[in-house]
N, CA, C and O of each residue as an XYZ file, in Angstrom:
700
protein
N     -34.507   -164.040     28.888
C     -33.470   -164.351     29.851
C     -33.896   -165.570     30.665
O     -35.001   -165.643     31.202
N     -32.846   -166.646     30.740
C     -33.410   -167.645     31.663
C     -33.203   -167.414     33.012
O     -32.572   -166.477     33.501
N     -33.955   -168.621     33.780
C     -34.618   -168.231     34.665
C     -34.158   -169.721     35.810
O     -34.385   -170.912     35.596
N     -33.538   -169.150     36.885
C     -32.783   -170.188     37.748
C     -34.020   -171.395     38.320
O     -34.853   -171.182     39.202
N     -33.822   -172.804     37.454
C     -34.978   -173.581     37.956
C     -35.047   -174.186     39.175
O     -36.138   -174.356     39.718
N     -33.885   -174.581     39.742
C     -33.873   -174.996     41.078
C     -33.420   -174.153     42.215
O     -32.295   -173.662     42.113
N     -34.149   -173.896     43.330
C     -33.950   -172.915     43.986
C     -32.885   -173.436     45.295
O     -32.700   -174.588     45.688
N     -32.269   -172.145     45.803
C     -30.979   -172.324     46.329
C     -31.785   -172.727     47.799
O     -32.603   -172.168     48.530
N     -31.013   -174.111     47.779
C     -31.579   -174.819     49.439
C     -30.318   -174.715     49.962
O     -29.336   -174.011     49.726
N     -30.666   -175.833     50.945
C     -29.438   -176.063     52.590
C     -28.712   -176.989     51.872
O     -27.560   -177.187     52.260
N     -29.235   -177.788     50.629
C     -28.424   -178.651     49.933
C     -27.238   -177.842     49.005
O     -26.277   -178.258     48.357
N     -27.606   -176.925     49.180
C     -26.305   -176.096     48.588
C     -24.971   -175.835     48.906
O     -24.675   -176.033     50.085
N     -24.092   -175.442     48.162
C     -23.168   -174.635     48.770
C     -22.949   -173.478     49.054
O     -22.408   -172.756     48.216
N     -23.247   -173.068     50.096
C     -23.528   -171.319     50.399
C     -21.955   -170.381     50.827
O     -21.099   -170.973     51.484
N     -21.824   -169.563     50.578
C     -20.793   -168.640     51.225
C     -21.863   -167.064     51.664
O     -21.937   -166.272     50.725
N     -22.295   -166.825     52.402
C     -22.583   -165.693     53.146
C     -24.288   -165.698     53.460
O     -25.182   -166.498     53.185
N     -24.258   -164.617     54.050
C     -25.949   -164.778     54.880
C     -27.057   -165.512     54.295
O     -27.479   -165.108     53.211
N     -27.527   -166.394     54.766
C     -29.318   -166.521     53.976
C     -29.747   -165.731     53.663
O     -30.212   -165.954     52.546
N     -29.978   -164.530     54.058
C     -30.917   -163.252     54.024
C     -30.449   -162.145     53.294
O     -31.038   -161.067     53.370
N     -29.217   -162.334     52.429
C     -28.145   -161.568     51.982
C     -29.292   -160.765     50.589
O     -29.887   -161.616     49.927
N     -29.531   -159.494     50.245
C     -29.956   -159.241     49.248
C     -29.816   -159.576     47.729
O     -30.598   -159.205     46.853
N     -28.901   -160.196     47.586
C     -28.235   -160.636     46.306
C     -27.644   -161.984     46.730
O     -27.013   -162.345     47.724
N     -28.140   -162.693     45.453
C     -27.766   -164.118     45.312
C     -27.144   -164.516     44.251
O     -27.679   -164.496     43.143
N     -26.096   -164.871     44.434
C     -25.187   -165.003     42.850
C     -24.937   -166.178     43.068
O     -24.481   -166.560     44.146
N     -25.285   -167.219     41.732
C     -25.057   -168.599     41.654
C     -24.804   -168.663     40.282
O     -25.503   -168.312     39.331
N     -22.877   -169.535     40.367
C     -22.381   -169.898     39.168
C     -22.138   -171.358     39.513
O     -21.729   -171.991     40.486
N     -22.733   -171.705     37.830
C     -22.592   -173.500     37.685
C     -21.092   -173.326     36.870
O     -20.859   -172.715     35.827
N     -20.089   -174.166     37.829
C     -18.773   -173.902     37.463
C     -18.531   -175.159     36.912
O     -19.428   -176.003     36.910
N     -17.036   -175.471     36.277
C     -16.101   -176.663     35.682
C     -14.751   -176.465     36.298
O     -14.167   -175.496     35.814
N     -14.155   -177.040     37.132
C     -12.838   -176.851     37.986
C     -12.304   -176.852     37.167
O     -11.416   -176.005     37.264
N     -12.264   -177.706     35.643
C     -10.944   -177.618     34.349
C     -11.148   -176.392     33.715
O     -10.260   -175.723     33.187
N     -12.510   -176.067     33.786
C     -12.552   -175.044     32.511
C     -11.654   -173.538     32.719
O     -11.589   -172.908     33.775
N     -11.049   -173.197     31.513
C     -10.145   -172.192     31.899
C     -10.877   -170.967     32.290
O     -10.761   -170.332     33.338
N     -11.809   -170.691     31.070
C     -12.571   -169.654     31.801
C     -13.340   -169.106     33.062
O     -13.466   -167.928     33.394
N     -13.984   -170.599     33.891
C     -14.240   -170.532     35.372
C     -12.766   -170.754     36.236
O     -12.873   -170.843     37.459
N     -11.542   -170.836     35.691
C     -10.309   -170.599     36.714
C     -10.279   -169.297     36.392
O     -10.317   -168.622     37.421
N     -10.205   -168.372     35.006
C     -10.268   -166.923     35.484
C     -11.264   -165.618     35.841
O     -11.270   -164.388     35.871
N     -12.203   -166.941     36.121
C     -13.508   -165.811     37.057
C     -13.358   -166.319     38.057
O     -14.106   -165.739     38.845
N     -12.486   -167.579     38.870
C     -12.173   -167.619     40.454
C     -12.171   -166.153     41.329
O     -13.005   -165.639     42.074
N     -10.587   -165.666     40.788
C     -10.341   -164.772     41.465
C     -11.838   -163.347     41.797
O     -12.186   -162.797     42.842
N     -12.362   -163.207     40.321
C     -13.366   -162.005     40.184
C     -14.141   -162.659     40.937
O     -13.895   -161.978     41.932
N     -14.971   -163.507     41.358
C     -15.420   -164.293     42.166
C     -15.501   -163.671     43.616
O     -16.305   -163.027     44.290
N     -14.256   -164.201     43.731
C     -13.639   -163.563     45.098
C     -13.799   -162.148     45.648
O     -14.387   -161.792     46.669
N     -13.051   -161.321     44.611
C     -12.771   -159.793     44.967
C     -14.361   -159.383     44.447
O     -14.461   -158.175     44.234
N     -15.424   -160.045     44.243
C     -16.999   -159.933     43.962
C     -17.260   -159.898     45.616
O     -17.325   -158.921     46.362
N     -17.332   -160.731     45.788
C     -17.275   -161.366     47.471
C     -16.988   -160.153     48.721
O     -17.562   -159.774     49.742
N     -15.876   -159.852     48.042
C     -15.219   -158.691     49.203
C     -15.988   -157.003     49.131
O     -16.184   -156.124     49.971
N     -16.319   -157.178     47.368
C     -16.829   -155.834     47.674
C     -18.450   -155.823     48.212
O     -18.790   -154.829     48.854
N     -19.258   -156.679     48.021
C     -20.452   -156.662     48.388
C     -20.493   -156.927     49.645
O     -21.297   -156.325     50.357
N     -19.642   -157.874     50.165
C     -19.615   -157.993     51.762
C     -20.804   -158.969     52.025
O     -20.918   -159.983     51.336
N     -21.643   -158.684     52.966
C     -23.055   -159.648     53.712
C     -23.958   -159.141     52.656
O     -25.165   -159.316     52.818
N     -23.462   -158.437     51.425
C     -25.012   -158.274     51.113
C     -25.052   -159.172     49.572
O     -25.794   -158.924     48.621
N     -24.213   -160.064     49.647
C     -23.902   -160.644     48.684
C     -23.975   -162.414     49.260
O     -22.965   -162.888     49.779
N     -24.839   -162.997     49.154
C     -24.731   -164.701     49.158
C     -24.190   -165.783     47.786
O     -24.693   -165.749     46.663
N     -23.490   -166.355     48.053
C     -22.865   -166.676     47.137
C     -22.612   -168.202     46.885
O     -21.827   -168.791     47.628
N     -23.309   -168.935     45.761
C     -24.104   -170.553     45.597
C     -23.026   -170.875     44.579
O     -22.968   -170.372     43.457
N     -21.993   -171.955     45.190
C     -21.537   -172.936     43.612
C     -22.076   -174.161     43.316
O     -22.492   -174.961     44.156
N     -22.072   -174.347     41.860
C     -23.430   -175.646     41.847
C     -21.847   -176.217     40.562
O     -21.002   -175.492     40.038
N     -22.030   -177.753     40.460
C     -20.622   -178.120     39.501
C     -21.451   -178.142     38.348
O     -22.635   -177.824     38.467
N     -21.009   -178.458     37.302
C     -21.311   -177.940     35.925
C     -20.338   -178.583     35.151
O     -19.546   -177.885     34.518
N     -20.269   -179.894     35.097
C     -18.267   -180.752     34.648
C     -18.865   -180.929     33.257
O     -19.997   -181.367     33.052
N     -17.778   -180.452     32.084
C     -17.745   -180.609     30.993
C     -17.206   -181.972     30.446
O     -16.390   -181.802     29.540
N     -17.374   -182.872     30.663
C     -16.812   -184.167     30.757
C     -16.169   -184.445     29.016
O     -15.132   -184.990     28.639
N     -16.918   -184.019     28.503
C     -16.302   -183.847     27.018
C     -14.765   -183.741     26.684
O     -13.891   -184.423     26.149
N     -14.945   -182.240     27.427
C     -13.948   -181.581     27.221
C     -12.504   -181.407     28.041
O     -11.359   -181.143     27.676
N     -13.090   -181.670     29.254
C     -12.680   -181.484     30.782
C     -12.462   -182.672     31.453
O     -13.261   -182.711     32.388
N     -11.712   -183.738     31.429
C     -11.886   -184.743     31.331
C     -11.105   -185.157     33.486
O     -10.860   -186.281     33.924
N     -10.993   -184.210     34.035
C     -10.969   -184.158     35.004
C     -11.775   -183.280     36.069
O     -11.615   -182.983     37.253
N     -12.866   -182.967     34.918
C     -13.779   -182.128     35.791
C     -14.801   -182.483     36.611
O     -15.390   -181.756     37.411
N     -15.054   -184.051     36.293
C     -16.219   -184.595     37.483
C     -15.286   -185.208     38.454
O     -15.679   -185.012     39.604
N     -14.192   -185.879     38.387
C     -13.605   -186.319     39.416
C     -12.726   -184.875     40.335
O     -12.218   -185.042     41.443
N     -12.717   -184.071     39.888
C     -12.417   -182.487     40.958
C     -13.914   -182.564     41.886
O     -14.011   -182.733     43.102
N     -14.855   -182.409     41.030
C     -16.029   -182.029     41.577
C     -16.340   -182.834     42.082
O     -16.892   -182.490     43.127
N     -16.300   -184.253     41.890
C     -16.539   -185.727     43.318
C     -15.544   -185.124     44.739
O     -15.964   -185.006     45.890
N     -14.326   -184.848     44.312
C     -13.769   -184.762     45.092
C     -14.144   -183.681     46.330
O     -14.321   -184.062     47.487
N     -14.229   -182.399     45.945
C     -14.719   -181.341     46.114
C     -15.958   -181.820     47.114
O     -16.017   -181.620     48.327
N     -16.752   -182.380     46.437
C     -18.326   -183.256     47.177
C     -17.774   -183.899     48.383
O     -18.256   -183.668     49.491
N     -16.875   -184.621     48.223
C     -16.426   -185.328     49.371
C     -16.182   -184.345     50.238
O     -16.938   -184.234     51.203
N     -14.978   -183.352     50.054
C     -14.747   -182.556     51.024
C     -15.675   -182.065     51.926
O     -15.560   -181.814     53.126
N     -16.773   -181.950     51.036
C     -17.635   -181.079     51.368
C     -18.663   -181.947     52.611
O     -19.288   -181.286     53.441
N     -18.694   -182.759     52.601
C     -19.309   -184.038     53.857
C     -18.763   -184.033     54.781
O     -19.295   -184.506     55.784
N     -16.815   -183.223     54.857
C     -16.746   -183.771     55.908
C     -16.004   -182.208     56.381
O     -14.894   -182.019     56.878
N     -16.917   -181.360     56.070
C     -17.268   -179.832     56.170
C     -16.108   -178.726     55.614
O     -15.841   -177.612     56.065
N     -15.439   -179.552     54.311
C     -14.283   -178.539     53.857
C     -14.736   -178.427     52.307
O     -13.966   -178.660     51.375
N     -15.606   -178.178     52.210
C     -15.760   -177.892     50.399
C     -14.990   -176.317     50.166
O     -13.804   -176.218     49.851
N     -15.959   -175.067     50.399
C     -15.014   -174.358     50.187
C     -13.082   -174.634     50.420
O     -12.247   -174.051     49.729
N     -12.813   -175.426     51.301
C     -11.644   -175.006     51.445
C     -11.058   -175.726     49.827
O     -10.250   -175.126     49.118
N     -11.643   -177.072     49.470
C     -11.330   -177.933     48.492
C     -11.889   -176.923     47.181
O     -11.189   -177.062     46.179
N     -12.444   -176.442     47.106
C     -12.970   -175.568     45.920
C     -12.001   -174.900     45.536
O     -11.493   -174.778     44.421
N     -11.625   -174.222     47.066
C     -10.357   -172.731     46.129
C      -9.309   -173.646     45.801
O      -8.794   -173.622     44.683
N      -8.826   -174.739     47.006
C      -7.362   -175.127     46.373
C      -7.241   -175.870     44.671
O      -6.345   -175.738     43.837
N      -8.621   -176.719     44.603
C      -8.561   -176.963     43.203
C      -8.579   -176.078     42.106
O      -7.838   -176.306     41.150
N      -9.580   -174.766     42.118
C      -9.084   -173.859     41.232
C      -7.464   -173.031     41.429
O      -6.742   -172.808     40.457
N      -7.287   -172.850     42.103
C      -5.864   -172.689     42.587
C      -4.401   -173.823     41.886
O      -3.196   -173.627     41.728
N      -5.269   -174.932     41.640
C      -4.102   -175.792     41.047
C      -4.802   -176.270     40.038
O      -4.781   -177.498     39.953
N      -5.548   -175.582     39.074
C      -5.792   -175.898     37.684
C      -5.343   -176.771     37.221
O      -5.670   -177.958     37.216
N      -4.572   -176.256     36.803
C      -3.366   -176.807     35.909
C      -2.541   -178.046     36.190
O      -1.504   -178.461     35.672
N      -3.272   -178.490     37.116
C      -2.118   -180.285     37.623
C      -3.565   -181.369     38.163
O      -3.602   -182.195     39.076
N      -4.416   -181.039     37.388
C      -5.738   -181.882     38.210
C      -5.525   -183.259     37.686
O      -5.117   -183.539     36.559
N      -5.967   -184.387     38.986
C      -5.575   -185.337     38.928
C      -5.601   -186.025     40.296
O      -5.292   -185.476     41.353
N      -6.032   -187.370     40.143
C      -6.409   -188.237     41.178
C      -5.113   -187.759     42.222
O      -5.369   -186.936     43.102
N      -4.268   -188.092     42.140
C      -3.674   -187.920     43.428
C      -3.118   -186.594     43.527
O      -2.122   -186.558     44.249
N      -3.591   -185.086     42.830
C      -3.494   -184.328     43.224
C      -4.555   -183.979     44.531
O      -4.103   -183.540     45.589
N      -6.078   -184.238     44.318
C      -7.169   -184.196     44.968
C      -6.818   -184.764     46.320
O      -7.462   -184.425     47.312
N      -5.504   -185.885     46.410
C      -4.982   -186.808     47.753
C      -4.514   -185.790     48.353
O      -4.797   -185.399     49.485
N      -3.611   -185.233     47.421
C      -2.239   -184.168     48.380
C      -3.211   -182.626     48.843
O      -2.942   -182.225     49.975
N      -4.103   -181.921     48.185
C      -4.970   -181.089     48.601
C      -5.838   -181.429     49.605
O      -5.838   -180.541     50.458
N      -6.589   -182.345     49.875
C      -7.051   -182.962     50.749
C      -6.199   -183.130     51.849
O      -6.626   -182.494     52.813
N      -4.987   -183.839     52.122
C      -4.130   -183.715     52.998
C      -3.970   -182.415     53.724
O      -3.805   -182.309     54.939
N      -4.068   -180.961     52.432
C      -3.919   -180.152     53.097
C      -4.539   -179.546     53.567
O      -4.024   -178.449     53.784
N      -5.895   -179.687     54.037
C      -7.493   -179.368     54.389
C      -7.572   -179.475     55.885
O      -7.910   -178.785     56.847
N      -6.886   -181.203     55.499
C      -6.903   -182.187     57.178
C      -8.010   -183.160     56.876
O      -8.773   -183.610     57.730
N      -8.046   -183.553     55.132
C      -9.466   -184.456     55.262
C      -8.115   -185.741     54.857
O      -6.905   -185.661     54.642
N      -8.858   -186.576     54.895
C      -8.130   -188.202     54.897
C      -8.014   -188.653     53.509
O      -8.878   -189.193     52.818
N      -6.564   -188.282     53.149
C      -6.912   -188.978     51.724
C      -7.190   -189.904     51.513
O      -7.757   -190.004     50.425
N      -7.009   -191.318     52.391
C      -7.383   -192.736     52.031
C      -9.158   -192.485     52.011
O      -9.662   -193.197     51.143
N      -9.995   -191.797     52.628
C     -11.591   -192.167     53.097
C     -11.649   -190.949     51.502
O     -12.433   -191.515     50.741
N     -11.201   -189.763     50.882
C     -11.150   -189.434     49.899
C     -11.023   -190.623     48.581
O     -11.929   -190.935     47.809
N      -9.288   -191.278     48.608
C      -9.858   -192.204     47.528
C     -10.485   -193.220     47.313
O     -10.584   -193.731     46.197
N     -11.321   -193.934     49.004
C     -12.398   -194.642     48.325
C     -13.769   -193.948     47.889
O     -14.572   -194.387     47.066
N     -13.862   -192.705     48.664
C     -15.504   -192.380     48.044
C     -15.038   -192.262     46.300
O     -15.633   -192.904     45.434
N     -14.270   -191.642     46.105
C     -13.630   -191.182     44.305
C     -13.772   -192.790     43.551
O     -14.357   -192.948     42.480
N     -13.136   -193.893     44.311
C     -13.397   -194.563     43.765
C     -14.798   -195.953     43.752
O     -15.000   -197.063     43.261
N     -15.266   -195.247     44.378
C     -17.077   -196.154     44.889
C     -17.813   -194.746     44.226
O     -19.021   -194.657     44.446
N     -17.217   -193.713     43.484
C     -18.459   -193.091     42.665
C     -19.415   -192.233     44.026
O     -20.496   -191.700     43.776
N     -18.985   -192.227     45.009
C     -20.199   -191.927     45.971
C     -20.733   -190.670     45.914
O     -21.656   -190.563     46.722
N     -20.509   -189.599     45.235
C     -20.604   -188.082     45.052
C     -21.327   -188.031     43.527
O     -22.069   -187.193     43.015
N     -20.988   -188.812     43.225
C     -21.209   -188.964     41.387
C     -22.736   -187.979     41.169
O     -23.062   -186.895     40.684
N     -23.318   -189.056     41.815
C     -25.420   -188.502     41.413
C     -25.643   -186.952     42.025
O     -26.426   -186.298     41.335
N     -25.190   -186.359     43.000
C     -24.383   -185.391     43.802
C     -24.030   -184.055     42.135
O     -24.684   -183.081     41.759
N     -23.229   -184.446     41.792
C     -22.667   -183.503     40.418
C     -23.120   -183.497     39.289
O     -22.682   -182.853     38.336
N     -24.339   -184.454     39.317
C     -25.096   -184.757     37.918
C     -26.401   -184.315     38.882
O     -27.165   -183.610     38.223
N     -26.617   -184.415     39.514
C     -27.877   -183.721     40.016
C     -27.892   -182.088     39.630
O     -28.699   -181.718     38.777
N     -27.055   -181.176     40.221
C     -26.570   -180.103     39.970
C     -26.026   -179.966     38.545
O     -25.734   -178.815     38.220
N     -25.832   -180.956     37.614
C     -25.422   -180.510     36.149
C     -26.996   -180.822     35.234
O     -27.351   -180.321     34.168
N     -27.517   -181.544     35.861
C     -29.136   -181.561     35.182
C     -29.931   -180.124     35.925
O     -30.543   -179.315     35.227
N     -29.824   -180.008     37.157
C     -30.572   -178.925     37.377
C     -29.995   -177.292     36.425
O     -30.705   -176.326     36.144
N     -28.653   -177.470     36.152
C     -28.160   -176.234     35.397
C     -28.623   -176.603     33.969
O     -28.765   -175.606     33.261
N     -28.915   -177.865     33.319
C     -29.259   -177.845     31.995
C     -30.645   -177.221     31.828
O     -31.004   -176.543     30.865
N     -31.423   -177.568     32.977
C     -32.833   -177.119     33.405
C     -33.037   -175.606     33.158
O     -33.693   -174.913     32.380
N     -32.165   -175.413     34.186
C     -32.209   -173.526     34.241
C     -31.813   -172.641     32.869
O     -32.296   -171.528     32.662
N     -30.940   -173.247     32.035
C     -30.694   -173.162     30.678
C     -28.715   -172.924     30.553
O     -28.208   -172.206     29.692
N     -28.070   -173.540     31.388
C     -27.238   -173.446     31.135
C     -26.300   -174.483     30.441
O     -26.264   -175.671     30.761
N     -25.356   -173.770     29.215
C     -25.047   -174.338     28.571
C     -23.523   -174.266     28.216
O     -23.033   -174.567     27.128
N     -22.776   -173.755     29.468
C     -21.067   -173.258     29.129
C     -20.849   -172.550     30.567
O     -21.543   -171.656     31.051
N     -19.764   -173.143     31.104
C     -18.895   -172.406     31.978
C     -18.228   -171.448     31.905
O     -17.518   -171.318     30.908
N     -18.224   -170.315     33.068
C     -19.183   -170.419     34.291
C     -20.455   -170.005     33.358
O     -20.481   -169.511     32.231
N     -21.665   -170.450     34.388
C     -22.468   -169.252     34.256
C     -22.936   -168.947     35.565
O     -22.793   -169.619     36.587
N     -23.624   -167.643     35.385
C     -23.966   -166.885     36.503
C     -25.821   -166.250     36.726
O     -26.642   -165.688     36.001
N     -25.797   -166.544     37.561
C     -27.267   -166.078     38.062
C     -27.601   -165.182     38.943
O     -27.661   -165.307     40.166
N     -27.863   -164.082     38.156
C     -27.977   -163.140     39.921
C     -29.440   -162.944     40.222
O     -30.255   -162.801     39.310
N     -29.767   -162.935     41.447
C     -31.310   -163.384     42.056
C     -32.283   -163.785     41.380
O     -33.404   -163.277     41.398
N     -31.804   -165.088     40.482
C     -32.320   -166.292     39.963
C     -32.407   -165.682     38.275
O     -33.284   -166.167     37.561
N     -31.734   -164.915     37.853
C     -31.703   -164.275     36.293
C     -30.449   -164.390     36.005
O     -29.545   -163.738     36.527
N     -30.302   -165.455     34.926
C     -29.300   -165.754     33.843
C     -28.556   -164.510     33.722
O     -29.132   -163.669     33.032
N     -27.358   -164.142     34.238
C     -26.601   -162.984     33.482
C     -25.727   -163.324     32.135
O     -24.599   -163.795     31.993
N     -26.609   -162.939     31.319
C     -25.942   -162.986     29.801
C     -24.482   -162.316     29.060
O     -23.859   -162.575     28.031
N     -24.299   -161.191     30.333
C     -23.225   -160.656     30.139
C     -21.741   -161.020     30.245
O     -21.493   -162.185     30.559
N     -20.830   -160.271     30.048
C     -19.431   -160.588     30.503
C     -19.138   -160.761     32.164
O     -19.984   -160.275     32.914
N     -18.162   -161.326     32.659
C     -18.041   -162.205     33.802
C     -16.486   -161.595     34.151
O     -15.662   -162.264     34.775
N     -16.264   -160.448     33.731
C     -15.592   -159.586     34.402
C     -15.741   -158.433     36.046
O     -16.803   -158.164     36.607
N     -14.764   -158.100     36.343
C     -15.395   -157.601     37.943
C     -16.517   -156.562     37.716
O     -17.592   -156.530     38.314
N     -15.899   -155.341     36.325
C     -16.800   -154.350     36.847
C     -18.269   -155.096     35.779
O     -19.237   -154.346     35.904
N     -18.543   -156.111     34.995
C     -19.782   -155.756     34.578
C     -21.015   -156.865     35.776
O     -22.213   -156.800     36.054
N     -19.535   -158.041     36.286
C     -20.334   -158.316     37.683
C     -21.075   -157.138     38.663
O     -22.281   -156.948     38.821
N     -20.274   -156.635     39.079
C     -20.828   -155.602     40.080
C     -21.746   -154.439     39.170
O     -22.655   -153.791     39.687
N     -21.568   -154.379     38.546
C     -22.691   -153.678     37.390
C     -24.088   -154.544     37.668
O     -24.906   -154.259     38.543
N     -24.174   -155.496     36.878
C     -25.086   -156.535     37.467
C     -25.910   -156.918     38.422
O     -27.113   -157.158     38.519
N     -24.548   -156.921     39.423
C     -25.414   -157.241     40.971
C     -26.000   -156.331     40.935
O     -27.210   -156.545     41.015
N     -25.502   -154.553     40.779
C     -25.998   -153.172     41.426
C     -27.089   -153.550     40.914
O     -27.978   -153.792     41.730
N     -27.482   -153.772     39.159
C     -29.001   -153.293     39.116
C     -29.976   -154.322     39.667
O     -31.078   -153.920     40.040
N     -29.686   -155.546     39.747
C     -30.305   -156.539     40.596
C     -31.155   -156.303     41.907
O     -32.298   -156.443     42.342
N     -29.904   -155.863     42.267
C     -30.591   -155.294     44.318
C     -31.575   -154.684     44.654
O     -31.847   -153.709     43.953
N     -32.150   -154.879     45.391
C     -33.692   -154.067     45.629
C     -33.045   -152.607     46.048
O     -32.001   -152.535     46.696
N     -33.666   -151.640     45.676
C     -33.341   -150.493     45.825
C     -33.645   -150.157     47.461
O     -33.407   -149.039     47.916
């Protein structure tokens, strides 16, 4: 089983306590269909563990395939500087299905971040090393397909459904 190589800093994106017993970190693709339908499980993951659950997204853009998946995730980066990533995270998985430069304008708008200071960082690349940093550190750790998931730094090899998530976390947790 691999083994999470870069460890979850302040450079991260965190959702819940530092000190939270369980650490779940998925290297996501905003296009990929399969990380739009582990959003939601994601979420309702979130609600049932409560504080005892910390929760790390690292981008993971399939550029191959996904051909709007590093410019979500620049975007996303941006948000995230000017302290709205989560909010830019959900609305982009939330609008899958229409990704695109001036969708990232009109979501942004709806945050309260500036789409003009949005499309110059998108277009000066300024987030770029930012999403390739985090897509080399996931090649590192051994990941190789969206999502994947790590619970307290162990590759979960399994399905990415709610109950074999919370299956997962349970045996994870320190007793």
């Amino acid at each position: 089983m691999a083994a999470l190589k870069i460890a979850v800093s302040d450079a991260d994106h965190v959702q819940g306590p530092a000190n939270a017993e369980i650490t779940l970190v998925e290297y996501g693709d905003y296009e990929c269909p399969h990380c739009g339908r582990a959003y939601p499980i994601v979420k309702r993951v979130q609600r049932h563990f409560g504080k005892r659950l910390r929760f790390v997204f690292r981008n993971f853009p399939l550029g191959e395939m996904h051909p709007h998946a590093e410019g979500a995730a620049e975007a996303a980066e941006f948000c995230g500087s000017q302290g709205k990533f989560w909010e830019m995270h959900d609305l982009i998985y939330e609008n899958q299905e229409r990704l695109s430069g001036p969708v990232y304008l009109e979501l942004a708008q709806k945050i309260g971040v500036a789409p003009a200071e949005l499309r110059a960082s998108l277009e000066k690349r300024e987030f770029l090393a930012r999403v390739k940093a985090d897509f080399t550190g996931g090649v590192r750790s051994g990941v190789n397909g969206t999502p994947t998931f790590f619970i307290n730094g162990r590759r979960h090899d399994g399905a990415f459904d709610y109950e074999d998530l919370v299956e997962a976390i349970d045996a994870a947790a320190p007793a």
